[in-house]
Backbone of each chain as ProteinMPNN parsed JSONL, in Angstrom:
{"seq_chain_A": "XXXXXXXXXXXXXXXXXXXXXXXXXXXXXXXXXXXXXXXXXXXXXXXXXXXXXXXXXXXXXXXXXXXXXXXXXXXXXXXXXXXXXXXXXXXXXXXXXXXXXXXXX", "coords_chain_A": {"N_chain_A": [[43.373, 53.76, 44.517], [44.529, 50.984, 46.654], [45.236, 47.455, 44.742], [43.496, 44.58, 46.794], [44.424, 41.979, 48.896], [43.777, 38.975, 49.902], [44.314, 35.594, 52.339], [43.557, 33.711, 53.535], [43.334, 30.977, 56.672], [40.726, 27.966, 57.254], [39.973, 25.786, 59.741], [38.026, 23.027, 59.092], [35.89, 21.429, 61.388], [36.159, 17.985, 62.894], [35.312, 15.627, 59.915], [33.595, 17.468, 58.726], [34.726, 19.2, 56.466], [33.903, 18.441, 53.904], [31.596, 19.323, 53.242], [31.564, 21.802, 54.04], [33.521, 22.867, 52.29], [31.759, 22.523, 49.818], [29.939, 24.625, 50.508], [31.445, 26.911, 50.437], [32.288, 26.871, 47.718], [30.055, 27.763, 46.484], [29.46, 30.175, 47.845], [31.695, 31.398, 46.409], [30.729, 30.85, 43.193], [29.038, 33.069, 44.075], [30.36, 35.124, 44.573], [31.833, 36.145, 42.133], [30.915, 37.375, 40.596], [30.534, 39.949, 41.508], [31.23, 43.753, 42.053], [34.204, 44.394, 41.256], [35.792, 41.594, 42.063], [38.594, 40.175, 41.763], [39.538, 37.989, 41.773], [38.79, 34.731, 43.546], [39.588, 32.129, 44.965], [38.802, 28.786, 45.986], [40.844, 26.965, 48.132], [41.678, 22.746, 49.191], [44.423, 21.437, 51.591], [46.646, 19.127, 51.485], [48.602, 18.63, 53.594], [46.959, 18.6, 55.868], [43.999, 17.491, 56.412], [41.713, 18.593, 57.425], [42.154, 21.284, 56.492], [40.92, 24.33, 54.888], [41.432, 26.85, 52.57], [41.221, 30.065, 51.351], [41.983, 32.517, 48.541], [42.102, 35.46, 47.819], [41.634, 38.275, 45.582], [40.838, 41.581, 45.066], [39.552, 44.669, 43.723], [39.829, 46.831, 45.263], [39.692, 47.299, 48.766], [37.315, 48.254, 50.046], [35.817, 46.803, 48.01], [35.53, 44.661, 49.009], [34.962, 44.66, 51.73], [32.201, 45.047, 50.972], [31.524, 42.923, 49.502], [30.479, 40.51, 51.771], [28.152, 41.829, 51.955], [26.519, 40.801, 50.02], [23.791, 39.526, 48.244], [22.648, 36.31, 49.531], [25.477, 35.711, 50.644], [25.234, 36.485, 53.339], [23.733, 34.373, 54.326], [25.146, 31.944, 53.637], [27.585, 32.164, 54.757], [25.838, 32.074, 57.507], [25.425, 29.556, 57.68], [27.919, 28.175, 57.116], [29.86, 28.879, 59.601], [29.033, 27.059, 61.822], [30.772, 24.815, 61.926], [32.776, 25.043, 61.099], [35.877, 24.55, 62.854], [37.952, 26.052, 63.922], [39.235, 29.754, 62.795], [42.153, 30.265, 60.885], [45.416, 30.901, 59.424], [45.604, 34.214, 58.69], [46.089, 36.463, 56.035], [46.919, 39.813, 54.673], [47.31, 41.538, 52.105], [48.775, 43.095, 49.415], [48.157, 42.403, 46.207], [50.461, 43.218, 43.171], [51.227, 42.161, 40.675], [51.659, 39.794, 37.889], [50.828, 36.848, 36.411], [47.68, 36.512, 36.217], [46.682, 38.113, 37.329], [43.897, 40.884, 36.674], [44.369, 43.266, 34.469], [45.109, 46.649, 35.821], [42.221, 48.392, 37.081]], "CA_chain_A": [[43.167, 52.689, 45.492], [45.362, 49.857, 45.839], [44.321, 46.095, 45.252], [43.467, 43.953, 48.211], [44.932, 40.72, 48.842], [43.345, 38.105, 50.779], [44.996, 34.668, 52.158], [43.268, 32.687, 55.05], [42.776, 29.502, 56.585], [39.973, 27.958, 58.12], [40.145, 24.585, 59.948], [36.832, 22.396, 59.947], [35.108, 20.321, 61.995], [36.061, 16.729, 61.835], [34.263, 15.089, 59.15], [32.785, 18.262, 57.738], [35.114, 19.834, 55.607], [33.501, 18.431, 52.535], [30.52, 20.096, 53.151], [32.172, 23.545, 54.464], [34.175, 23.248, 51.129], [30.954, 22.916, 48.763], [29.507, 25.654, 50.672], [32.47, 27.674, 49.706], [32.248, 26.777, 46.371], [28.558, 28.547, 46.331], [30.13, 31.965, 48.019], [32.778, 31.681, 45.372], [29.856, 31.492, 42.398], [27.96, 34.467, 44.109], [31.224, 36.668, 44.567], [32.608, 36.209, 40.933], [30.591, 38.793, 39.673], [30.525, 40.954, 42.33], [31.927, 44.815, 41.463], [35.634, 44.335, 42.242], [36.015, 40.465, 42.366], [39.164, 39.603, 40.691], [40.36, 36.194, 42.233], [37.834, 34.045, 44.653], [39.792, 30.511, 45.182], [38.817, 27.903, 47.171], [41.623, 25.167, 48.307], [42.297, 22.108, 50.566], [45.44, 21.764, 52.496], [46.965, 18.016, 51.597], [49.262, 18.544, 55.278], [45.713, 19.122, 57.039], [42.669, 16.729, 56.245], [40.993, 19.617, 57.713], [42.332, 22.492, 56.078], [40.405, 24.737, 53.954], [42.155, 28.181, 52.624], [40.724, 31.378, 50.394], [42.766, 33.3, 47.975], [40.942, 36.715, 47.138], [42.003, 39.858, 44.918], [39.968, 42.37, 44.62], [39.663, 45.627, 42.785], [40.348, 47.445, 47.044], [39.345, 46.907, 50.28], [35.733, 48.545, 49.96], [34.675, 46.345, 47.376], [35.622, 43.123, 49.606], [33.964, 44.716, 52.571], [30.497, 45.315, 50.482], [31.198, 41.421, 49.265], [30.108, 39.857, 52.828], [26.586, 41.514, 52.618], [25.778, 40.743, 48.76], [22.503, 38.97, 48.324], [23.029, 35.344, 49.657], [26.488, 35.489, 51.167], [25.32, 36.017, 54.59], [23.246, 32.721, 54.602], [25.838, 30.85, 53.394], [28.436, 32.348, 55.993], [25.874, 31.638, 58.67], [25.577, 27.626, 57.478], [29.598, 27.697, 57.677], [29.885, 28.854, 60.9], [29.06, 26.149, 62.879], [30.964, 23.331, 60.891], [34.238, 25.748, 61.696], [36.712, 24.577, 64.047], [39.039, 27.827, 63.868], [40.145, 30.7, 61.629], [43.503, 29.934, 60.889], [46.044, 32.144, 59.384], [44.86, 35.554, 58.075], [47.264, 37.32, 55.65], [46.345, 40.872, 53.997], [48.409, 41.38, 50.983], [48.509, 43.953, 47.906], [48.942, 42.069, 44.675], [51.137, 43.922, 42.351], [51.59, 42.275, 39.308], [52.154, 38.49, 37.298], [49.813, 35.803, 35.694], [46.633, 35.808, 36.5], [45.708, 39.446, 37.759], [44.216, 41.672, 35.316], [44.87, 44.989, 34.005], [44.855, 47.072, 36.86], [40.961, 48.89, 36.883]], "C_chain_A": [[44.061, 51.508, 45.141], [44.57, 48.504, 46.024], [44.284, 45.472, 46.492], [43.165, 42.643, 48.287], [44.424, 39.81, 50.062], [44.109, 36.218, 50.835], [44.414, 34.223, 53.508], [42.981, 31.256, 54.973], [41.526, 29.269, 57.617], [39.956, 26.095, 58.287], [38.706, 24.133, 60.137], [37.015, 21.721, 60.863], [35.334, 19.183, 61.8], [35.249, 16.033, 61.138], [33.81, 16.214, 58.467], [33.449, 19.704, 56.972], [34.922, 19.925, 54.327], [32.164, 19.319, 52.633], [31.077, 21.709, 53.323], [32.891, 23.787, 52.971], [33.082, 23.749, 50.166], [30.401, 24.547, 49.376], [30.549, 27.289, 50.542], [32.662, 27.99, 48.399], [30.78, 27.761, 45.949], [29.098, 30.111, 46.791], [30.494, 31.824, 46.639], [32.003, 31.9, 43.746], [29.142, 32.709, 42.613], [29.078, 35.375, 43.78], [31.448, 37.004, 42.984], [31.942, 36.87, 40.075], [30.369, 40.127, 40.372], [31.617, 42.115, 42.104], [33.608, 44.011, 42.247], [36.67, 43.045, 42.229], [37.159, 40.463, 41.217], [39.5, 38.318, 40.782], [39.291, 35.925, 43.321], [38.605, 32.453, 44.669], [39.847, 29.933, 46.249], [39.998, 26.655, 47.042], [41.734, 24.489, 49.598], [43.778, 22.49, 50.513], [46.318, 20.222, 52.334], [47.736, 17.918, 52.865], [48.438, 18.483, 56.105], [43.943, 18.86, 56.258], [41.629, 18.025, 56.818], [40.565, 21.291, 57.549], [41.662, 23.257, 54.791], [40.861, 26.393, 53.372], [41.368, 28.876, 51.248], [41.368, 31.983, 50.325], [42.031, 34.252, 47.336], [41.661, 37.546, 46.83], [40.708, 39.871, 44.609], [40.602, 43.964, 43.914], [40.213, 46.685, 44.022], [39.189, 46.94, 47.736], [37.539, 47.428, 50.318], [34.894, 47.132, 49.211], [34.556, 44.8, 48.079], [34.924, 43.399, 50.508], [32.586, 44.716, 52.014], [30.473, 44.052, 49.716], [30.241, 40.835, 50.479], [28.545, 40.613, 52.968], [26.301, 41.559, 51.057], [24.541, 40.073, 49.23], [23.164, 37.083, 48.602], [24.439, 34.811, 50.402], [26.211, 35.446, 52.708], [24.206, 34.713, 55.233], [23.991, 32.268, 54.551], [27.333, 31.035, 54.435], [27.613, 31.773, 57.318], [25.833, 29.982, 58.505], [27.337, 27.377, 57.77], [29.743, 27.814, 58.382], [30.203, 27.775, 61.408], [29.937, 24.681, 62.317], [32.915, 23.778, 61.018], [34.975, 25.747, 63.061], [37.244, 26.098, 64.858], [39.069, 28.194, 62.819], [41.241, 30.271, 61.975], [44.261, 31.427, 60.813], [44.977, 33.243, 58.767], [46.089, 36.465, 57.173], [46.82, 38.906, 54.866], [47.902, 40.918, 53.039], [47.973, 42.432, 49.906], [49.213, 43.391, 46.91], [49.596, 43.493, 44.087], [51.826, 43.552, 41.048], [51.671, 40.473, 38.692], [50.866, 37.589, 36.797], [49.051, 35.819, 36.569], [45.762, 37.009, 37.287], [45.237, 40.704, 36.428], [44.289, 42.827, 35.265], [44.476, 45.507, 35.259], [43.193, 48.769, 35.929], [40.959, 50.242, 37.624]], "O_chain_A": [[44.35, 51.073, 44.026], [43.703, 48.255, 46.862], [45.104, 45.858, 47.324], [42.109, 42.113, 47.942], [44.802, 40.101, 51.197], [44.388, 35.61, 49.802], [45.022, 34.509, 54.54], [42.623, 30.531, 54.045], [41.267, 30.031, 58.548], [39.935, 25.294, 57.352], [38.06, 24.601, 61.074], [38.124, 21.355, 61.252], [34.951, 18.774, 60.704], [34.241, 15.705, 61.764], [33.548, 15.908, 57.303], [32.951, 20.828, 56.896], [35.336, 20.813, 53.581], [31.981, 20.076, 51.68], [30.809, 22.604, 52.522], [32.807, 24.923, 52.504], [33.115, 24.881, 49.683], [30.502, 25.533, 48.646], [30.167, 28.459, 50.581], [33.082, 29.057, 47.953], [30.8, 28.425, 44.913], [29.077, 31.061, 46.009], [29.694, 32.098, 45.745], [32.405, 32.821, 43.036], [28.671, 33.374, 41.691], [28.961, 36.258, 42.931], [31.225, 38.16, 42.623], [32.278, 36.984, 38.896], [30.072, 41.184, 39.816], [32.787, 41.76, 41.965], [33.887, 43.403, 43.28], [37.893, 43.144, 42.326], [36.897, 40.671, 40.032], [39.735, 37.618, 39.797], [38.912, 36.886, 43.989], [37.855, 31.567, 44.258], [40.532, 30.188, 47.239], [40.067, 25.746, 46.214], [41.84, 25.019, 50.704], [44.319, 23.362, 49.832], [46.857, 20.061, 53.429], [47.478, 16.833, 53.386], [48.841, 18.309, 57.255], [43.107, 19.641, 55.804], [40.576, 18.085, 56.184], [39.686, 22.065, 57.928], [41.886, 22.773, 53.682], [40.362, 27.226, 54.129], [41.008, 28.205, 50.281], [41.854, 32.466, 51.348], [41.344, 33.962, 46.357], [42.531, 37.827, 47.654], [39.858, 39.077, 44.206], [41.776, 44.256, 43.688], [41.125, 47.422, 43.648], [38.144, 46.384, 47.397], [36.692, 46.628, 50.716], [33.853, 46.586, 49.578], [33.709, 43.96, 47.774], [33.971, 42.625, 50.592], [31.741, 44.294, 52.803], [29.397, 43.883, 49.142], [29.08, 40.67, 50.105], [27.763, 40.215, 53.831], [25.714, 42.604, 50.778], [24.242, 40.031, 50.423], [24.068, 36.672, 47.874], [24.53, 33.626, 50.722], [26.771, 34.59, 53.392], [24.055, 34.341, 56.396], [24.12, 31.695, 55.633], [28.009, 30.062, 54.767], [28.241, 31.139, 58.166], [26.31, 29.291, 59.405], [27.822, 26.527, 58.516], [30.017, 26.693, 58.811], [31.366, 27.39, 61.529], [29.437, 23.564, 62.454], [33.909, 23.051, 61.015], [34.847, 26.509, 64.019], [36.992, 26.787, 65.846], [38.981, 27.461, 61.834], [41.494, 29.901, 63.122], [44.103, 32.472, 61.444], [43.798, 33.053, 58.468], [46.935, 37.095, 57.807], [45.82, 38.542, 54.249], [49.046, 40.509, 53.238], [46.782, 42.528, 49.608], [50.391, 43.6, 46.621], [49.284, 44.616, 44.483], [52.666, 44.216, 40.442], [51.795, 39.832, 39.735], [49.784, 38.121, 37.048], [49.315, 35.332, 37.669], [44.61, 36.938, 37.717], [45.96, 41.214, 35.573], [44.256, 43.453, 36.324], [43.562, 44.939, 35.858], [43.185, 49.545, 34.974], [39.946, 50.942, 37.629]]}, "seq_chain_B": "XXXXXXXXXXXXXXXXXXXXXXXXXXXXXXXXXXXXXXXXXXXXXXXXXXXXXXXXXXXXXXXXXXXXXXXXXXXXXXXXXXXXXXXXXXXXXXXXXXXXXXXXX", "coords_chain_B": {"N_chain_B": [[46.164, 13.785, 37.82], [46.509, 16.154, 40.563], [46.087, 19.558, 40.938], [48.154, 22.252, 41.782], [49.334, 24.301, 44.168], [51.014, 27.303, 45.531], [51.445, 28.839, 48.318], [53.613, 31.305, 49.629], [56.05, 33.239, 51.409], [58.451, 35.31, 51.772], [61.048, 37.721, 53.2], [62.639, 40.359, 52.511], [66.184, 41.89, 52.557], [66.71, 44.758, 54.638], [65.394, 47.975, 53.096], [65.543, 46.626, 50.769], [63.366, 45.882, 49.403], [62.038, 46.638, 47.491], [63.885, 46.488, 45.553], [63.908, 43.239, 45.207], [61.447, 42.618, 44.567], [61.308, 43.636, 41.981], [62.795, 42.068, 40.47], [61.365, 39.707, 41.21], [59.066, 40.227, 39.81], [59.82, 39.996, 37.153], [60.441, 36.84, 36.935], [57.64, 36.049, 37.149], [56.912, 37.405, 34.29], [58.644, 35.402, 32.947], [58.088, 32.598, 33.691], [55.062, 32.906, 33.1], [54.308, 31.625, 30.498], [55.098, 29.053, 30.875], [54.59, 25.617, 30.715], [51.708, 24.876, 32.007], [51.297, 26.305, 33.985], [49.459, 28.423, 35.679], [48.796, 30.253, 37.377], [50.727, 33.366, 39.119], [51.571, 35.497, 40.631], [52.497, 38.108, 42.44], [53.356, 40.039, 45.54], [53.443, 42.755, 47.515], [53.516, 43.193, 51.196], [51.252, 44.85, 53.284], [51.392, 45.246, 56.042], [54.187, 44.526, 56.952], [57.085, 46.2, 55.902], [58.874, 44.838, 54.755], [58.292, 42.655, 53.155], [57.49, 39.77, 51.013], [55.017, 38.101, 49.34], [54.167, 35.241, 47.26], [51.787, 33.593, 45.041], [50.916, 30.575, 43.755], [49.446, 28.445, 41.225], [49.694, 25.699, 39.828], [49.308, 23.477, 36.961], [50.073, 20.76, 37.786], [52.084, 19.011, 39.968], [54.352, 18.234, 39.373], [54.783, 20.557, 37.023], [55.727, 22.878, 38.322], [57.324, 21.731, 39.502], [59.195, 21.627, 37.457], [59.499, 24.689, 36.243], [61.502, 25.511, 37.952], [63.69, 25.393, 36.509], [63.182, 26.305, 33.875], [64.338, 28.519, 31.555], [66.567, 30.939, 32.07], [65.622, 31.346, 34.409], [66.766, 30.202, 36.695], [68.996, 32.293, 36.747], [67.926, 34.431, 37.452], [66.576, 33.371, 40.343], [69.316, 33.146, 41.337], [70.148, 35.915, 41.473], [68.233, 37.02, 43.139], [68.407, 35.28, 45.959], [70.525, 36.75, 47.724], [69.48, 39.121, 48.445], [67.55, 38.121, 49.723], [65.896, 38.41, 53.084], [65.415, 36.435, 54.808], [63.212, 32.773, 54.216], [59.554, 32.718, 54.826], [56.509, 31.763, 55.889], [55.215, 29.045, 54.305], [52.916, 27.574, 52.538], [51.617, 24.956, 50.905], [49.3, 23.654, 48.874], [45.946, 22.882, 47.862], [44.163, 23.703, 44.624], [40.821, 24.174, 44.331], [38.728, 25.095, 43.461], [36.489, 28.128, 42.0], [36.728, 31.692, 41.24], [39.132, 32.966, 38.758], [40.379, 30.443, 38.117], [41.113, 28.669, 35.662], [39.145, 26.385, 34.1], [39.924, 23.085, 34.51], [42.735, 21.079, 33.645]], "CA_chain_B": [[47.232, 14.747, 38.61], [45.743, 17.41, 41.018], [46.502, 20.838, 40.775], [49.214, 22.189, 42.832], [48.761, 26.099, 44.658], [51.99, 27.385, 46.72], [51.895, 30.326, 49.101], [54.667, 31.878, 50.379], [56.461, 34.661, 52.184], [60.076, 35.757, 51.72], [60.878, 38.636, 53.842], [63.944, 41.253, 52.116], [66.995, 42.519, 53.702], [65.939, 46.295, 54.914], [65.882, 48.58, 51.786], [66.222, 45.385, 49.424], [62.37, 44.432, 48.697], [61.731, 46.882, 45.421], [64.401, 45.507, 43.765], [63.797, 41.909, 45.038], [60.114, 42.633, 44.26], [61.392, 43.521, 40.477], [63.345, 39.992, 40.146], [60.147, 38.695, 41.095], [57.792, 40.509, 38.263], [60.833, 39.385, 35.879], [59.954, 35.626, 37.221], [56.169, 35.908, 36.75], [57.395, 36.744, 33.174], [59.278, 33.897, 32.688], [57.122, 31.464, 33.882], [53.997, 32.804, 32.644], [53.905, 30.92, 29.391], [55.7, 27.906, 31.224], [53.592, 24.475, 31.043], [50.75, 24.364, 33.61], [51.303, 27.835, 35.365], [47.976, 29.179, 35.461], [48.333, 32.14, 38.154], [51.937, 33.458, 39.431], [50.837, 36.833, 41.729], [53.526, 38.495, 43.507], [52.389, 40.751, 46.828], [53.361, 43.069, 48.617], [52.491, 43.129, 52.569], [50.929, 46.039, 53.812], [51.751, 45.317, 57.389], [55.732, 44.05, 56.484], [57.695, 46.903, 54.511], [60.306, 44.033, 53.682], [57.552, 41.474, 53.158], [56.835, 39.856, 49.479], [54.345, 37.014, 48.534], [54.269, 34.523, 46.014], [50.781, 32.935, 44.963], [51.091, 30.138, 42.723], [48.621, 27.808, 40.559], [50.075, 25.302, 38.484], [48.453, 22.625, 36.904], [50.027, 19.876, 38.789], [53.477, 20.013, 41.04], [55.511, 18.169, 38.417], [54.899, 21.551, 36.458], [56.253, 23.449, 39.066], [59.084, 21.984, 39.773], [60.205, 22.244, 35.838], [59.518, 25.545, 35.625], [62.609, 26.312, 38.361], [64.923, 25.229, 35.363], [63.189, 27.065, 32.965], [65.361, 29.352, 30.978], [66.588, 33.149, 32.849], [65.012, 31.32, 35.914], [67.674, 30.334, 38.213], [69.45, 33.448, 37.232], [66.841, 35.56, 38.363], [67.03, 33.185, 41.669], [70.99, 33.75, 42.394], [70.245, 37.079, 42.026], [67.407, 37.08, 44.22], [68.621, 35.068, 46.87], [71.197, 38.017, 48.37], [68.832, 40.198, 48.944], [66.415, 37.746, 50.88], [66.89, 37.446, 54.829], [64.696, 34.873, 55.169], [62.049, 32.559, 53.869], [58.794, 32.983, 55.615], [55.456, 30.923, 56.236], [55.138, 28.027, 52.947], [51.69, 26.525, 52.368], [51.048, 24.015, 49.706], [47.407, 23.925, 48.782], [45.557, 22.171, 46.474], [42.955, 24.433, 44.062], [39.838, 23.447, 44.243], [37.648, 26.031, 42.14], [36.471, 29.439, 41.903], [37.131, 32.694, 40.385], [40.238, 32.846, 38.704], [41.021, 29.068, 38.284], [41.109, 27.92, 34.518], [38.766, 24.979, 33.768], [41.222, 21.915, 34.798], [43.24, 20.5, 32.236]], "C_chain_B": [[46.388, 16.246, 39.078], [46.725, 18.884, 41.162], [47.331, 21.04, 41.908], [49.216, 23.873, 42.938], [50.312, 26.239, 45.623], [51.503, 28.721, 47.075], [52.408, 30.819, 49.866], [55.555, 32.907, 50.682], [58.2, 34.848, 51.836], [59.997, 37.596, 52.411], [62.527, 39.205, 52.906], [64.584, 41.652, 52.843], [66.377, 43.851, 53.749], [66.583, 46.855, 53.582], [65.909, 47.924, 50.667], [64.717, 45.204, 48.9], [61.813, 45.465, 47.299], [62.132, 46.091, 44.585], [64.244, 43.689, 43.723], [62.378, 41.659, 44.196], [60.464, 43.192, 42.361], [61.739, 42.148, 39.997], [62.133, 39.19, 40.065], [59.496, 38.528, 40.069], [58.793, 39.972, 36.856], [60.401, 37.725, 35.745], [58.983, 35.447, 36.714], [56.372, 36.129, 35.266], [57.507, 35.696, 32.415], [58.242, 32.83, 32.371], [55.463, 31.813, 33.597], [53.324, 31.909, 31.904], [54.506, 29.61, 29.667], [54.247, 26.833, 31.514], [53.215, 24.55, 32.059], [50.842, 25.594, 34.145], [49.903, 28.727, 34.956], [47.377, 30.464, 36.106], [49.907, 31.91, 38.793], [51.833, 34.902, 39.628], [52.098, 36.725, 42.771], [52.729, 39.774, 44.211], [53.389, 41.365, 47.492], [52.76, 42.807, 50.022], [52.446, 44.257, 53.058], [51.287, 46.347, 55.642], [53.335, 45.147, 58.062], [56.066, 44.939, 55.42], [58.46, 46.075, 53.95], [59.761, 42.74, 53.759], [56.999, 41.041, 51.5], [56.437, 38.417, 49.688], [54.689, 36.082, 47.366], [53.06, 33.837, 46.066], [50.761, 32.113, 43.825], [50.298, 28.824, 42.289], [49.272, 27.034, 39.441], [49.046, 23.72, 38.365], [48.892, 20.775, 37.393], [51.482, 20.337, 39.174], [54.395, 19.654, 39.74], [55.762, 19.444, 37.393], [55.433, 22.824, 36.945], [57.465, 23.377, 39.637], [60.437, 21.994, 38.309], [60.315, 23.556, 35.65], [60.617, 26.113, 36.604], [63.778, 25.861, 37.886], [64.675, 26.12, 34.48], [64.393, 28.457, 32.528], [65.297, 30.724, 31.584], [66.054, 32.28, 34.521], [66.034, 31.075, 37.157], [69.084, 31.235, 38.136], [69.318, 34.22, 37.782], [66.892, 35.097, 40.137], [68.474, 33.515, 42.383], [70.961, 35.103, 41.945], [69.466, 38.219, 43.168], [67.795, 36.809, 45.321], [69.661, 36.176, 47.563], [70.349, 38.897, 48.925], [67.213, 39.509, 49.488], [67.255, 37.567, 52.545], [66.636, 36.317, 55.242], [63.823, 34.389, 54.664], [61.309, 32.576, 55.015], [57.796, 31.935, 55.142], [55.595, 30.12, 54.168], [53.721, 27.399, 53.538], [51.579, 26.133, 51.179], [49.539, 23.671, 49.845], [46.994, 22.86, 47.491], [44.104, 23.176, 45.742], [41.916, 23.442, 43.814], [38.6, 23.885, 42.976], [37.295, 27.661, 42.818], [36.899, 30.716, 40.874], [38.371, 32.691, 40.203], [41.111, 31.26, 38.534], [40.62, 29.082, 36.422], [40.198, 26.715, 34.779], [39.954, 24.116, 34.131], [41.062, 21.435, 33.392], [44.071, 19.315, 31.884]], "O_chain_B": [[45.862, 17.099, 38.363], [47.912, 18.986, 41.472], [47.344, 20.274, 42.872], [49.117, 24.599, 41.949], [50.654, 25.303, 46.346], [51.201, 29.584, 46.251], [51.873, 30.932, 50.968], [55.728, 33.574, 49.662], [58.847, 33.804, 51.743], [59.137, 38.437, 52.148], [63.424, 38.38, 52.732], [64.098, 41.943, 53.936], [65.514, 44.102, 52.908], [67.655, 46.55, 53.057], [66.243, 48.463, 49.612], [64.618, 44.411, 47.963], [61.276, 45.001, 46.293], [61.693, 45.417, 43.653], [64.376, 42.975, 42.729], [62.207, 40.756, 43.377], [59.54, 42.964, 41.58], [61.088, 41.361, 39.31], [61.848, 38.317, 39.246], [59.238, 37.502, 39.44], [58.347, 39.642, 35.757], [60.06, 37.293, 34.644], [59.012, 34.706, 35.732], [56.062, 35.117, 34.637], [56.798, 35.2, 31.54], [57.759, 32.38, 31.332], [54.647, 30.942, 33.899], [52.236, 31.406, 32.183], [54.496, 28.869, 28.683], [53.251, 27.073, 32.197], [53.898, 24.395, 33.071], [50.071, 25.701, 35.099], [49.629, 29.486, 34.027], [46.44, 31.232, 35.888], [50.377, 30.789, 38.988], [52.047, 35.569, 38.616], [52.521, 35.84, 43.515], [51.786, 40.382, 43.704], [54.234, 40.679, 48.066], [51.653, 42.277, 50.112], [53.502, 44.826, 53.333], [51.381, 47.422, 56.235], [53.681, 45.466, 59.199], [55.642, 44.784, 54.275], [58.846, 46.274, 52.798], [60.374, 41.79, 54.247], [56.262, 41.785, 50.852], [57.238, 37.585, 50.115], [55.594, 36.389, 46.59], [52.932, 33.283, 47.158], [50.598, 32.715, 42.764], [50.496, 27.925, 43.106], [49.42, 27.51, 38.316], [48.383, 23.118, 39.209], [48.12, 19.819, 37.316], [52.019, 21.419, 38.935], [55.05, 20.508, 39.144], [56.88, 19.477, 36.88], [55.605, 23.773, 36.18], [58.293, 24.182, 40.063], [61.644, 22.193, 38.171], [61.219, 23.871, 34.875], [60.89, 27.277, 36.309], [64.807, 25.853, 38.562], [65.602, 26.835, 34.099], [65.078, 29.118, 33.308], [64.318, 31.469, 31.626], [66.23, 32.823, 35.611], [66.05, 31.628, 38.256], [70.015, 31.15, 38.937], [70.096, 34.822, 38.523], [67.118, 35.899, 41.043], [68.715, 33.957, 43.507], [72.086, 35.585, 42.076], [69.708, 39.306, 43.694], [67.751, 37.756, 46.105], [68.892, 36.533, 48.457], [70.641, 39.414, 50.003], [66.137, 40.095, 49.612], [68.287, 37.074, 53.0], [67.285, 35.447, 55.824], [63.05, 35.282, 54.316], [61.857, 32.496, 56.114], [58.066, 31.251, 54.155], [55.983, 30.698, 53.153], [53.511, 26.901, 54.645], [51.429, 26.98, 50.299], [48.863, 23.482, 50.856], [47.608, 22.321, 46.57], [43.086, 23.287, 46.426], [41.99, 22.322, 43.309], [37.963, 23.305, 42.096], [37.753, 28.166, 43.844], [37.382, 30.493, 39.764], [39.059, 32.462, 41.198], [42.296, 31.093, 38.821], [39.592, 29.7, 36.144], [40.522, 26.006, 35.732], [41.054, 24.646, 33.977], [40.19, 21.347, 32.527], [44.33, 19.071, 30.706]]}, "name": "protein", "num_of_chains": 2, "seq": "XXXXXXXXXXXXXXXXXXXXXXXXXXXXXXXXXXXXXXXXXXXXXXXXXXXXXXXXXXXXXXXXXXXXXXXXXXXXXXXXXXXXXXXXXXXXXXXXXXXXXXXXXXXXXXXXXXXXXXXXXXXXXXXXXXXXXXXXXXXXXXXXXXXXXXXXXXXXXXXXXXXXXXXXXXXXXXXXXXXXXXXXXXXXXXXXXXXXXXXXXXXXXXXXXX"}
């Protein structure tokens, strides 16, 4: 299986990107032990007061789909929801190698 | 000084992105042990055969823009650049937290 590279954006709501962020920050503690999880980062966007983007490797594509129904993730997806302007970009990507991925599993 | 995240696309001439995609893993090398670089993830794109990534975490920008002096590094770029056609999408990010982030430093 190969790894599976995640790269999106998501534009809030004005005013409530600090909140959509912490609640990002709470996914990002549930996933990080989840089978598979190798990378979960949350960042702003300094070009876009509104911009909020997620950088995910995982171990493949299964174990990211069986992320979104762990225990607690789909509460905290439905609280983001509504606080979400748009999905932005969406990129799919297969890491393949350099600082900061580890040994391939 | 806040952390500094780039992510960006370079697309290869047709036939060109193995070996550009080796130059790269030579880069991530390089700059592994370079001040502040805390993740440096090169990507394939599964949807782009002549599509390569760059995901990058340093611990602020001024550390990022020393490390494209670092030593072997802007050889590895003039031998890279030939065999790009084009740069593609650039986002600057700022890390916020999550899996895969180092404690800030």
């Amino acid at each position: 299986m190969a790894r599976f590279g995640l790269v999106g954006k998501m534009t809030a709501l004005p005013g409530q990107r600090d909140t959509l962020l912490a609640l990002l920050l709470q996914a990002a503690d549930l996933v990080a032990d989840a089978p598979g999880c190798e990378q979960w980062i949350v960042h702003t966007e300094p070009s876009d007061p509104d911009g909020i983007w997620v950088t995910e490797v995982w171990r493949d594509e299964a174990d990211h789909a069986a992320s979104l129904s762990l225990t607690g993730v789909p509460e905290i997806i439905g609280r983001a929801r509504p606080l979400i302007a748009a999905m932005g970009e969406r990129f799919t990507l297969e890491p393949v190698g350099g600082k900061g991925l580890p040994p391939a599993s």
